[in-house]
C-alpha positions in Angstrom: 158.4 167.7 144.5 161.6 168.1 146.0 161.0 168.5 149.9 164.1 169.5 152.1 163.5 168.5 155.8 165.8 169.8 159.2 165.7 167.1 161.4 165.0 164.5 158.5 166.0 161.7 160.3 164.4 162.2 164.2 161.6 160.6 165.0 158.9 162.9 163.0 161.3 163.7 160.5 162.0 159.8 159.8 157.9 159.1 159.6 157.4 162.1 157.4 160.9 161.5 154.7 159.3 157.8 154.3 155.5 158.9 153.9 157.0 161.4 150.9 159.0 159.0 149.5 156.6 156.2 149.3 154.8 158.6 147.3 157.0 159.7 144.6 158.6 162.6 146.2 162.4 163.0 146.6 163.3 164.3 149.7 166.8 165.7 151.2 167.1 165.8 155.2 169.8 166.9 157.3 171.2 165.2 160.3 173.6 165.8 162.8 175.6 162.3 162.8 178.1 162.0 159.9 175.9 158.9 158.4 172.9 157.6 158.5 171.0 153.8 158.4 167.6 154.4 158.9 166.4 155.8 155.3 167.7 153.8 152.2 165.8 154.7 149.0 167.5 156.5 145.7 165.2 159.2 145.9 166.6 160.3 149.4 169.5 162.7 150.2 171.2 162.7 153.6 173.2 166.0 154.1 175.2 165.9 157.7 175.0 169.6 158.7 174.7 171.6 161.7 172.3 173.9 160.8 173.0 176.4 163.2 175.6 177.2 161.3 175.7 178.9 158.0 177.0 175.7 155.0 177.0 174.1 152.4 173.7 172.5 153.3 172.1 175.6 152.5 172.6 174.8 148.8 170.1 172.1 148.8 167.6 174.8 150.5 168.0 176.4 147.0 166.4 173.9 144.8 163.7 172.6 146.9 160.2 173.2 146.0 159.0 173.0 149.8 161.1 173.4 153.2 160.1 171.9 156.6 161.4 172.8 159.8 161.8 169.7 162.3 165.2 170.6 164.1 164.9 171.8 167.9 167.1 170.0 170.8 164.2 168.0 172.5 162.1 169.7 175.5 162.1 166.8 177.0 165.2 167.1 180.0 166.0 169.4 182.6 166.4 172.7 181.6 169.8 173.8 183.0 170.4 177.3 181.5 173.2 175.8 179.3 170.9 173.3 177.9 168.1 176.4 177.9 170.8 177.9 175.3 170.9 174.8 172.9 167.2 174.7 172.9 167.3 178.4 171.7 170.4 178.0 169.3 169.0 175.0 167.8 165.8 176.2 166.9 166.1 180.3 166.3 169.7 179.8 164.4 168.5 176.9 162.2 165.6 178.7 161.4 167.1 182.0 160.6 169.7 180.1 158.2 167.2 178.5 156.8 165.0 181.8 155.8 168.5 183.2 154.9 169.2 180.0 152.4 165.9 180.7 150.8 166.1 182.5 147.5 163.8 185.7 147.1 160.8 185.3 145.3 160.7 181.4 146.2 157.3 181.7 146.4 157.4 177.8 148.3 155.9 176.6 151.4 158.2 176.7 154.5 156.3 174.5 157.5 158.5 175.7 160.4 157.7 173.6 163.4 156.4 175.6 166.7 154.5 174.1 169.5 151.0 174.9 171.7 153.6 176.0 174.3 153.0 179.1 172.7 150.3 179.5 174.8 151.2 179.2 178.4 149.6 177.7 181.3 146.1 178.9 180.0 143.9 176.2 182.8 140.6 175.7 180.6 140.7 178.4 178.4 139.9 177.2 174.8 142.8 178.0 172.6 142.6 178.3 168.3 145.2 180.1 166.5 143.8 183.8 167.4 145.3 183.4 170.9 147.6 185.6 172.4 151.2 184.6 173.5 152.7 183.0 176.9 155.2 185.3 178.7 157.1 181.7 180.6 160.0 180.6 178.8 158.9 178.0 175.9 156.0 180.6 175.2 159.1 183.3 174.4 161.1 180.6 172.9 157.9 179.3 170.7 157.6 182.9 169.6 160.7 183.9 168.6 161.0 180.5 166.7 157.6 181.5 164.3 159.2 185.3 163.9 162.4 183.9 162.6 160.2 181.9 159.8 157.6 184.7 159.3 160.9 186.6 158.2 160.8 184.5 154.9 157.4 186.1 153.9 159.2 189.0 152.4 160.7 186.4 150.0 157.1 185.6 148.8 157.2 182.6 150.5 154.3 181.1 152.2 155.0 180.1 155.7 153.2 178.2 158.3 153.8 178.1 161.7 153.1 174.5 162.9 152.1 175.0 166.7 152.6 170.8 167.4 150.7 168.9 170.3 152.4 166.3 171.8 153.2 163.7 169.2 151.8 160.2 169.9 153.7 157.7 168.0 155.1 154.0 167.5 158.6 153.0 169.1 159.7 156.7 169.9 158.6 159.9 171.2 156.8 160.8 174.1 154.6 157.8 174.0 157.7 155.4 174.6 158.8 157.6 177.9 155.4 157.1 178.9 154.7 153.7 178.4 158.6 152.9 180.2 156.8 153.8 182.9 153.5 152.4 183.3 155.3 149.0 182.3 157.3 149.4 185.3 154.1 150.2 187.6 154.8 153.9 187.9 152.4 155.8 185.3 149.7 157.7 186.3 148.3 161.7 186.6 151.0 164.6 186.4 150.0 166.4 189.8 145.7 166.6 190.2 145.9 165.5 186.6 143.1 168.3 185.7 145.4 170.3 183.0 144.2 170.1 179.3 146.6 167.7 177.4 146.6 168.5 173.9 148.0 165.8 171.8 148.1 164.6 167.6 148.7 161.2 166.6 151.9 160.7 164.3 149.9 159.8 161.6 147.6 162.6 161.9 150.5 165.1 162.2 152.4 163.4 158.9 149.2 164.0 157.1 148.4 167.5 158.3 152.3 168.9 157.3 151.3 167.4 154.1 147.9 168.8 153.9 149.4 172.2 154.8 151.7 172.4 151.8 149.0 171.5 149.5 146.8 173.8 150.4 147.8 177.6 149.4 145.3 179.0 151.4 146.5 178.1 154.5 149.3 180.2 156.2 150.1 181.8 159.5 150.1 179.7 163.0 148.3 176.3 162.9 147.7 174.3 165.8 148.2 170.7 164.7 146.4 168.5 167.8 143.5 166.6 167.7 140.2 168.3 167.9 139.4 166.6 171.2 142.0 167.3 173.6 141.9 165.5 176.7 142.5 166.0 180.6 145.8 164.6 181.8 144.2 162.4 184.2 141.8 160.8 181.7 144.8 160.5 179.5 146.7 158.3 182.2 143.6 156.2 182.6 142.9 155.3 179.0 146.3 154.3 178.6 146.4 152.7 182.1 143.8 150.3 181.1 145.0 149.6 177.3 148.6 148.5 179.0 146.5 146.6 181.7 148.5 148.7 184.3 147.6 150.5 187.1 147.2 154.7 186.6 145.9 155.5 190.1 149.1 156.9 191.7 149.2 160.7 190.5 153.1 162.4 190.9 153.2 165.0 193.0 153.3 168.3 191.7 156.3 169.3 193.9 158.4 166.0 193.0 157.7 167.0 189.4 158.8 170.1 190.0 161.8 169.2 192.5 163.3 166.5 189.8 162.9 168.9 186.7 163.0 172.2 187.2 161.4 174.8 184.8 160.5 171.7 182.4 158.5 170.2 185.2 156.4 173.6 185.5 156.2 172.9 181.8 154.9 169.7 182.3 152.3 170.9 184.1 150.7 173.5 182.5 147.6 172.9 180.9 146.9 174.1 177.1 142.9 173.2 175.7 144.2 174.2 171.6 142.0 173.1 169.1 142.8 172.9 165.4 140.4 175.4 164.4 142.3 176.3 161.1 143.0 172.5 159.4 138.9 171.9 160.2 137.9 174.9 158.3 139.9 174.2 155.6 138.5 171.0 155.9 141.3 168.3 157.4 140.1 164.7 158.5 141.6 163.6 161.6 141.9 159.6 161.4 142.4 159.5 164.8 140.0 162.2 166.3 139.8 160.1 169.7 142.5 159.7 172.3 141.6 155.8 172.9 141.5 154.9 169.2 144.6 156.9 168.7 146.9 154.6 172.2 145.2 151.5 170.7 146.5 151.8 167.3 149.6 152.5 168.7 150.4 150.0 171.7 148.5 147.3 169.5 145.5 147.0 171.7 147.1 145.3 174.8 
């Protein structure tokens, strides 16, 4: 297959444009830089675009025989309205060019990246797909992003809204922000650490995109997080203890909130989603547990 990937080379879309290519796949991913070093192979295609904008890029859209959706300016910084708009552009734009770019009667999978934000502060409500909407501002955002893709359905195309947890990886991500700071004796709980923490490991995540657009029966919103989501305190102490560090001192709630805003309400909301739709269609998680999954990835120390 020819895959085309927005956001190719960031830190999924890198993990994901290898894991295709090392098996036969040829894969074109756009980027925002002018070049790129990180992904040399001759199956791969690097097309510098900004994809908010309508392009040439939307050329290669044309002749691939599956599209995923990885661009969005990252959630993780203060959300100054300005920087509120770039979230929005980046995400509602690039998707809306790329349902545009998408011939009619395609009939390919589109994967358009959405998160469990979706949801809301929701405490210990157990969340699958069937759940209702958020009303803060990444809940609005999340949901406008999956109604730009679900626009491409009238193409024939087969589109899946990939509601992510919070991606656990090697050498990037939010795993490195939090391992920065335990390292440097200041990780531990987010506020009273009680909120639902619903995270995926990379390799999980890599495997469930590509699961997803195998499997023609699966379509609509997909919650792609571990089936055992844990508390953010108990998170802070597993990975406290792997990193031999101490996770006892919780951050205020109003610090959080004082040094970043809306995202630190964001931050601490709690979201209990289980991926109800990739285990009835019968996905294996390799990393079902939250210790196996911070061991595999700091190495065990």
């Amino acid at each position: 297959m020819k895959i085309f990937i927005t956001g190719g080379t960031g830190f999924v879309g890198t993990y994901l444009s290898n894991f295709l290519l090392n098996r036969g796949h040829r894969v074109a991913a756009t980027g925002t830089h002018p070049t790129q070093t990180r992904i040399n192979h001759e199956n791969f295609q690097y097309v510098s675009a900004d994809t908010t904008r309508a392009g040439e890029w939307q050329q290669e859209v044309k002749e691939a025989d599956a599209v995923v959706n990885l661009a969005g300016r990252t959630i993780f910084k203060r959300w100054t309205e300005s920087y509120k708009e770039l979230m929005y552009d980046s995400r509602i734009l690039t998707t809306r060019n790329l349902v545009a770019a998408i011939p009619e009667g395609a009939a390919i999978p589109f994967c358009s990246t959405s998160a469990v934000g979706y949801y809301g502060d929701r405490e210990d409500e157990i969340l699958t797909e069937n759940e209702p909407q958020g009303n803060d501002f990444l809940s609005k955002l999340c949901g406008e992003w999956e109604q730009e893709a679900f626009r491409a359905q009238t193409k024939g195309v087969r589109v899946i809204a990939a509601r992510f947890g919070i991606v656990l990886g090697k050498n990037g991500g939010a795993m490195k922000k939090m391992i920065s700071a335990f390292n440097f004796f200041v990780g531990g709980a987010l506020g009273n650490g009680m909120q639902w923490f619903p995270w995926i490991h990379l390799d999980d995540l890599i495997s469930a995109i590509m699961f997803v657009i195998e499997n023609p029966d699966i379509s609509g919103a997909v919650n792609f997080c571990s089936p055992n989501s844990v508390r953010n305190k108990d998170f802070a102490k597993i990975l406290g203890e792997i990193l031999n560090r101490p996770s006892f001192m919780p951050v205020p709630a109003f610090m959080i909130r004082l040094a970043m805003g809306e995202f630190g309400s964001a931050l601490l909301s709690s979201q209990r989603a289980v991926p109800e739709k990739l285990l009835r269609h019968g996905f294996t998680f390799r990393y079902p547990d939250i210790e196996d999954a911070i061991r595999d990835i700091v190495g065990g120390k």
